[in-house]
C-alpha positions as a Python dict, from the first residue, in 0.01 Angstrom:
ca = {
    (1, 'X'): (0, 0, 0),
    (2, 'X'): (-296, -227, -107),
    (3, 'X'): (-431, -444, 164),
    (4, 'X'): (-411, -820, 115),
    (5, 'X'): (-770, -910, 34),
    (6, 'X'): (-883, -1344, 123),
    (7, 'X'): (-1030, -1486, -187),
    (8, 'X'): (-1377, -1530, -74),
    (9, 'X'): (-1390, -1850, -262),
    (10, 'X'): (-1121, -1995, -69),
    (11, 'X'): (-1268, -1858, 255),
    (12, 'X'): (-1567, -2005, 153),
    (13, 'X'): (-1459, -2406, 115),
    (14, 'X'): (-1225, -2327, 425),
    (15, 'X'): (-1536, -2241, 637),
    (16, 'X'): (-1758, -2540, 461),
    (17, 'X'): (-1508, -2812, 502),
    (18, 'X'): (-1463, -2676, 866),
    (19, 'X'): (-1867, -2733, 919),
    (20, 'X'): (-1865, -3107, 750),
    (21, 'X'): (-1574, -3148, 1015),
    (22, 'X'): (-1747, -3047, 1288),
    (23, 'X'): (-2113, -3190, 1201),
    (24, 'X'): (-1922, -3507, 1138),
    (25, 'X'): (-1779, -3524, 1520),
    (26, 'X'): (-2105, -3406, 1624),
    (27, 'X'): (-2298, -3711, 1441),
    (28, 'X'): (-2041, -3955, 1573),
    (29, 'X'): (-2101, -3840, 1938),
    (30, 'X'): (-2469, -3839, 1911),
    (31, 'X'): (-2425, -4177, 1744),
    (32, 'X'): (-2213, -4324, 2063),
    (33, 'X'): (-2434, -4169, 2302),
    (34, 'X'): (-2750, -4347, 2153),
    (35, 'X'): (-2547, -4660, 2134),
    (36, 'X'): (-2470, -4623, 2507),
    (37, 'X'): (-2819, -4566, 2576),
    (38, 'X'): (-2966, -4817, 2386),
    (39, 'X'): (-2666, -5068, 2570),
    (40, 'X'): (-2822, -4949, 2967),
    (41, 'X'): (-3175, -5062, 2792),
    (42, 'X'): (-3082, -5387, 2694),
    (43, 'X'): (-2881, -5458, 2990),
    (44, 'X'): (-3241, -5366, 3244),
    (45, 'X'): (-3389, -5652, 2996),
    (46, 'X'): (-3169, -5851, 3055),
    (47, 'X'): (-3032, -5893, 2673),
    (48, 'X'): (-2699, -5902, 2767),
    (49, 'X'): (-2507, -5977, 2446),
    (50, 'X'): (-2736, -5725, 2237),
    (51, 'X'): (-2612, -5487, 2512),
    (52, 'X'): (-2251, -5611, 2457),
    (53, 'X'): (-2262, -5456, 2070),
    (54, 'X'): (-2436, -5191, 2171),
    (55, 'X'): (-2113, -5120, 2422),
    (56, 'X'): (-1859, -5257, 2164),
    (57, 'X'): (-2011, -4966, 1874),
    (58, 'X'): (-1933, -4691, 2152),
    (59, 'X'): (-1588, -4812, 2239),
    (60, 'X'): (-1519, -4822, 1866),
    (61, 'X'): (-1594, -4453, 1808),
    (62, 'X'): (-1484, -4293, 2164),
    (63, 'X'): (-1252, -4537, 2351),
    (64, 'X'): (-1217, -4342, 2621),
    (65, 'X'): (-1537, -4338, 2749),
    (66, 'X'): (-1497, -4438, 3091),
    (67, 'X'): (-1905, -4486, 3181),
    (68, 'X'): (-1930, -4738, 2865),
    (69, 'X'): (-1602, -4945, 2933),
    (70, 'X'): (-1762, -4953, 3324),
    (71, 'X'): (-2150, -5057, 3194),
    (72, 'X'): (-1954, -5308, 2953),
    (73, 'X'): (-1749, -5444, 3266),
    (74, 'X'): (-2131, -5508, 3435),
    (75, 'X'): (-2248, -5672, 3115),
    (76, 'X'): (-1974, -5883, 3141),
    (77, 'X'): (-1981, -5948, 3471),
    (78, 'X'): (-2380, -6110, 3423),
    (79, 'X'): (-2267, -6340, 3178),
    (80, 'X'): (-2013, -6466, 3387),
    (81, 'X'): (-1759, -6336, 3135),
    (82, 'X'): (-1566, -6237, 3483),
    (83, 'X'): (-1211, -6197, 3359),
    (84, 'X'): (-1306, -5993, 3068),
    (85, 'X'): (-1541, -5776, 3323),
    (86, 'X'): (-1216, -5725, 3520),
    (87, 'X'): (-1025, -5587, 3198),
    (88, 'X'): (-1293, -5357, 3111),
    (89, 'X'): (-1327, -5227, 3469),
    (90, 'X'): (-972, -5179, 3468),
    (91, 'X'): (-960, -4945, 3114),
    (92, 'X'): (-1296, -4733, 3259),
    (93, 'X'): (-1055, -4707, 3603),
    (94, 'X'): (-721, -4620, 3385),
    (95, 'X'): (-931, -4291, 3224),
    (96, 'X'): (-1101, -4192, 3511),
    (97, 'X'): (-902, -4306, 3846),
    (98, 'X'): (-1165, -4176, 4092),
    (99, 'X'): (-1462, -4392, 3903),
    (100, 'X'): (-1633, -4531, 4211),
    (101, 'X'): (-1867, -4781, 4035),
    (102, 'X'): (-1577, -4938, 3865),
    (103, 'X'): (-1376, -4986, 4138),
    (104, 'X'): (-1669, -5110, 4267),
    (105, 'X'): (-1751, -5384, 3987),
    (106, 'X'): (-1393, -5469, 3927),
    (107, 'X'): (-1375, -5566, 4306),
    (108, 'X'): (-1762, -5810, 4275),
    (109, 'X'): (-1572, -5952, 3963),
    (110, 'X'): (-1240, -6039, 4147),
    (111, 'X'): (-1470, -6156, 4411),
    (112, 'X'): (-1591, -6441, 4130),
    (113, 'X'): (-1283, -6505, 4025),
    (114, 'X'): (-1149, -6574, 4413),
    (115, 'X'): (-885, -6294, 4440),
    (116, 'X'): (-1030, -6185, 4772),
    (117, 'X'): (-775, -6003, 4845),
    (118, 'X'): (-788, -5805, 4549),
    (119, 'X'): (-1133, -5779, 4587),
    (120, 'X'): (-1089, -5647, 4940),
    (121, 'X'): (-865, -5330, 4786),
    (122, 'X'): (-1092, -5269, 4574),
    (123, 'X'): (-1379, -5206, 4745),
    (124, 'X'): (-1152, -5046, 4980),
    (125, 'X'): (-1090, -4779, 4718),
    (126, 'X'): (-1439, -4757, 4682),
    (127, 'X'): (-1512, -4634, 5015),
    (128, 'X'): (-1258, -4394, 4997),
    (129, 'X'): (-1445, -4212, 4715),
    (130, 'X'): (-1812, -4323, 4834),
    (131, 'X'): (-1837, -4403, 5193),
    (132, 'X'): (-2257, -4419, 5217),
    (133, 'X'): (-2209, -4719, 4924),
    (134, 'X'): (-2389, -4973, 5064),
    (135, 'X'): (-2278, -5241, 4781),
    (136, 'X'): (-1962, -5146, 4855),
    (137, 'X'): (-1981, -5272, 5244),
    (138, 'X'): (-2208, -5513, 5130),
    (139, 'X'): (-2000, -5719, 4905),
    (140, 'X'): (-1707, -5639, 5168),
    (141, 'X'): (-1888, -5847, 5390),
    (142, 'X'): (-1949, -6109, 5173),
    (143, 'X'): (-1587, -6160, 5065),
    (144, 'X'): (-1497, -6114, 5493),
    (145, 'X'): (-1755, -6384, 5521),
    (146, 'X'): (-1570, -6610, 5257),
    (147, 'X'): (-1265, -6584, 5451),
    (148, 'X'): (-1464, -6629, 5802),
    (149, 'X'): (-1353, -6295, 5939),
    (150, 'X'): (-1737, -6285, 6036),
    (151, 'X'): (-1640, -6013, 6298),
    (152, 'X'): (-1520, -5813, 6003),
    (153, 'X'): (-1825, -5898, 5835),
    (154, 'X'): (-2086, -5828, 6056),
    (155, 'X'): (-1933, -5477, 6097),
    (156, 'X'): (-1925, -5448, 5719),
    (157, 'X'): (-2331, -5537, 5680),
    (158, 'X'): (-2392, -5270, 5926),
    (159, 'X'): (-2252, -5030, 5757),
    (160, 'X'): (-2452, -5146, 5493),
    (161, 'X'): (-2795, -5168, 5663),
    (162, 'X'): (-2661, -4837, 5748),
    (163, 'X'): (-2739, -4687, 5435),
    (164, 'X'): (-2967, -4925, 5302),
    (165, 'X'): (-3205, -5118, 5592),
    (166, 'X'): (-3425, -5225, 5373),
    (167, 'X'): (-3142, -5486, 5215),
    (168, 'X'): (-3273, -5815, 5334),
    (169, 'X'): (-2962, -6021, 5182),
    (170, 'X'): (-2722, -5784, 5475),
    (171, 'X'): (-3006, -5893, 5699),
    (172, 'X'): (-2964, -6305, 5596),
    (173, 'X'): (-2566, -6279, 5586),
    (174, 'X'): (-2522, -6109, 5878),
    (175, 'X'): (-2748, -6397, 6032),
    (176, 'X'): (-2553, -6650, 5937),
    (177, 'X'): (-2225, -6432, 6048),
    (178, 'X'): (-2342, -6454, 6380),
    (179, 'X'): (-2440, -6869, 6376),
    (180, 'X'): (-2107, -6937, 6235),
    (181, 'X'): (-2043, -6730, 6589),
    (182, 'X'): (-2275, -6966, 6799),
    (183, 'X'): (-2453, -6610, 6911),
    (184, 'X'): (-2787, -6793, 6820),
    (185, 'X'): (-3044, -6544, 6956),
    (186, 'X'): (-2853, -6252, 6744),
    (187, 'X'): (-2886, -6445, 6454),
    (188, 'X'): (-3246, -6556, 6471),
    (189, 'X'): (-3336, -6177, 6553),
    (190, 'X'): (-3153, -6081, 6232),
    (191, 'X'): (-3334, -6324, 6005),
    (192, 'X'): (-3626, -6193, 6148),
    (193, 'X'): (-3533, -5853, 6012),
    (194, 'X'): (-3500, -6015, 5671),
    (195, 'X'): (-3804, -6174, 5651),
    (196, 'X'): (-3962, -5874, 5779),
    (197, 'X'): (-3846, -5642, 5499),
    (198, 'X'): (-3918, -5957, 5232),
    (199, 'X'): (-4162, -6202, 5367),
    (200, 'X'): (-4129, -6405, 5052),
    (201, 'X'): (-3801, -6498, 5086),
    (202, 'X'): (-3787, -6882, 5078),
    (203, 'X'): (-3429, -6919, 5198),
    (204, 'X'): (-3487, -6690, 5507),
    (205, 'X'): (-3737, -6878, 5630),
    (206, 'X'): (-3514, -7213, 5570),
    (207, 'X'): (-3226, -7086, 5746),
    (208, 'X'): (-3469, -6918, 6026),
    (209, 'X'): (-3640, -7306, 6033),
    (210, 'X'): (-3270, -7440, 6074),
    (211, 'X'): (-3186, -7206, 6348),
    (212, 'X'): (-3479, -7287, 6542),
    (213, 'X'): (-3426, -7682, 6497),
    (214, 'X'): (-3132, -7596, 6668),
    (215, 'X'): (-3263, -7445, 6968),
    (216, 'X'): (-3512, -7771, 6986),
    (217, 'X'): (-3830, -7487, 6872),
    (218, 'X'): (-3904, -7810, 6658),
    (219, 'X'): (-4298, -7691, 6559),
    (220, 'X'): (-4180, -7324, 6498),
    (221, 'X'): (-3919, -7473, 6277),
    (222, 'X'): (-4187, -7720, 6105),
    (223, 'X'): (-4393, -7372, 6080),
    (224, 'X'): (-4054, -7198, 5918),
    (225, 'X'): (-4037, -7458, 5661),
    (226, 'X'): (-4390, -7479, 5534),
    (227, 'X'): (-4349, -7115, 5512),
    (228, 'X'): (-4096, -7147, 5284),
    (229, 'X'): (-4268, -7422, 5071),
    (230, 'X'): (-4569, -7153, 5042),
    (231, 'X'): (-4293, -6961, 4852),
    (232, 'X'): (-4134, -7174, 4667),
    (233, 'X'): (-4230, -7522, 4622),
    (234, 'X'): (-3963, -7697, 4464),
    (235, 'X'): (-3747, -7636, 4782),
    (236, 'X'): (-3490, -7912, 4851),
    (237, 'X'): (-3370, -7747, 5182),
    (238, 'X'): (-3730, -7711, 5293),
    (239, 'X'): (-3809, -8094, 5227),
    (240, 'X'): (-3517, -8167, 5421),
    (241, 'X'): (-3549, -7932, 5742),
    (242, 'X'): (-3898, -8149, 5760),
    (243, 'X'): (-3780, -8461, 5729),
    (244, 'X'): (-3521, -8402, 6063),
    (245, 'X'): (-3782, -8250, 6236),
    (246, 'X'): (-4028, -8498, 6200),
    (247, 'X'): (-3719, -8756, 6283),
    (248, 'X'): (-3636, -8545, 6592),
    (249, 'X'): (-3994, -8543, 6726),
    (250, 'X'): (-4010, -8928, 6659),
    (251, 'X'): (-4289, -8929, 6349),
    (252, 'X'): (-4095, -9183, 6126),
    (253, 'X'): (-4387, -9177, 5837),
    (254, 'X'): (-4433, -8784, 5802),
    (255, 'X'): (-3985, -8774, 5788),
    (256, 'X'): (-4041, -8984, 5512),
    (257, 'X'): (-4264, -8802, 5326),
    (258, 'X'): (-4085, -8497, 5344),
    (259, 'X'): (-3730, -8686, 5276),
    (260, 'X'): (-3911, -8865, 4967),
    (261, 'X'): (-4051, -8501, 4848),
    (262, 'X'): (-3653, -8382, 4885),
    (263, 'X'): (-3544, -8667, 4667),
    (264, 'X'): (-3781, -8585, 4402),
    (265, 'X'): (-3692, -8213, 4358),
    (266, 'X'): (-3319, -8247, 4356),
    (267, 'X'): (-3190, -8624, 4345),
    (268, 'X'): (-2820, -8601, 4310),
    (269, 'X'): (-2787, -8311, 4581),
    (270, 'X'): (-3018, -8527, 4817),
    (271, 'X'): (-2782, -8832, 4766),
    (272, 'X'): (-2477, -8608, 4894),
    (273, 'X'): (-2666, -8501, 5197),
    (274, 'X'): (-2780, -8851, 5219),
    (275, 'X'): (-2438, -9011, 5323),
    (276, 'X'): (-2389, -8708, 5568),
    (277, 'X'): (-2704, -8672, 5757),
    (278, 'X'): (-2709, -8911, 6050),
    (279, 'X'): (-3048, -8806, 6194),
    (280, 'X'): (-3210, -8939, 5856),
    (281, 'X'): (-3042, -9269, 5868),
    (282, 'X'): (-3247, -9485, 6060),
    (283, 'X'): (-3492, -9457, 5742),
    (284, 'X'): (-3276, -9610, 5518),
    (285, 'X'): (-3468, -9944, 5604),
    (286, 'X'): (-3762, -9791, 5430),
    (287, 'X'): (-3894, -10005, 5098),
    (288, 'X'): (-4027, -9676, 4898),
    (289, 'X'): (-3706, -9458, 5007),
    (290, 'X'): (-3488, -9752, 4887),
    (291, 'X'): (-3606, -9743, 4542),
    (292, 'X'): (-3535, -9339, 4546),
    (293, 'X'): (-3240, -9376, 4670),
    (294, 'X'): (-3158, -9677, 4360),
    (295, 'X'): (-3292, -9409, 4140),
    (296, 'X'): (-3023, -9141, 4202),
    (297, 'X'): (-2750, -9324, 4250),
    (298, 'X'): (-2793, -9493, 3867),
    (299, 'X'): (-2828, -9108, 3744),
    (300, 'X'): (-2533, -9015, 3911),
    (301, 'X'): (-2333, -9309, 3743),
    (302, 'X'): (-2521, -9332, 3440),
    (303, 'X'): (-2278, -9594, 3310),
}
């Protein structure tokens, strides 16, 4: 009985069109993988849309790639695309359930799009699978804030601090938790903490200025406010915290410096505070803050 011999010329284009097959996949995934690459470049940039492609070329060759559909959902979610962030968070999750960082995203994005409660399962589910995330109790808090749970809150940016002391925004949130609380002194010791860890923070040293005009520290909070003006000049709230302390300690020409300087960084906010600040009103007698305050209102109704 003869053995069946394989014609070695068949065997032959069987094993070559096997190798094109498999160089083929091979190129394609070495393609999407320097797509995806190049995509996390862009996005540190900050070229957001020439990330986008970059995302939108994997997708097309390997739709389920959970980690691009999840960096895609982030892209998104910087260009304030935050509905379309929430669908692409939702197909990484749908491939890969236990995907931390797109829970994670798709509850920030929710957060934008005020479904708090939404966002509050969310980063619920991220705990679960990463408890030491310290976004993940950080943007907790910020959505418990939102709602004024600050108990809630102030527990959450613990746990962040927790993990991560060094995160001076958990430092400034869970300051103003604890105002919104009337526990003053536990506030003003946590903005100290922030401005500690970032010295430069211009919005830490307003809100550490308003919690001192508060207490009546009046110089320390003219001292908080100058601090922040060393940081960042054009500083509406800054101006502002001036011009009341100058009011409250009586030095009507120095107020309306400061209340002039506010005007001239920010007009149409400073005309909404205007109507609503009664310690600033007595100046509305005031020649040079008249014609200021003339300005604004005819750029506010331009016709």
């Amino acid at each position: 009985m003869r053995a069946h011999r394989r014609n070695p010329s068949v065997q032959s284009r069987t094993s070559s069109t096997t190798t094109l097959e498999t160089d083929s996949l091979a190129d394609s995934l070495g393609f999407s993988e320097t797509f995806h690459r190049q995509g996390r470049a862009l996005s540190e940039l900050g070229l957001y849309e020439r990330a986008l492609t970059r995302y939108d070329k994997v997708l097309g060759q390997d739709p389920d790639n959970s980690a691009a559909w999840c960096d895609r959902g982030y892209t998104l979610e910087k260009l304030g695309r935050y509905a379309e962030a929430a669908f692409s968070f939702g197909e990484a999750i749908a491939r890969h359930p236990r995907y931390a960082n797109a829970w994670l995203g798709r509850g920030i994005v929710y957060g934008q799009l005020g479904e708090v409660e939404q966002a509050l399962d969310c980063f619920k589910q991220t705990l679960r699978l990463a408890p030491k995330d310290y976004r993940a109790w950080y943007n907790q808090g910020r959505i418990f804030q939102t709602l004024r749970r600050y108990s809630e809150a102030i527990e959450s940016f613990d746990q962040a601090l927790d993990h991560k002391p060094q995160k001076h925004q958990a430092w400034y949130h869970r300051a103003a938790c604890f105002m919104a609380q009337n526990r003053w002194i536990e506030a003003l010791n946590s903005i100290d903490v922030a401005l500690t860890v970032k010295p430069t923070c211009h919005y830490a040293w307003n809100y550490r200025g308003g919690l001192l005009q508060h207490l009546g520290r009046l110089d320390e909070a003219i001292a908080c406010f100058e601090q922040s003006l060393g940081c960042r000049h054009e500083n509406l709230d800054a101006h502002w915290g001036l011009a009341r302390c100058y009011q409250y300690q009586g030095d009507r020409e120095r107020s309306l410096v400061a209340l002039m300087a506010a005007f001239e960084t920010n007009p149409a906010r400073c005309l909404e505070r205007w109507s609503l600040d009664s310690v600033l009103q007595p100046l509305a007698s005031e020649p040079r803050l008249q014609v200021l305050l003339s300005q604004a209102n005819a750029l506010s109704c331009p016709d």
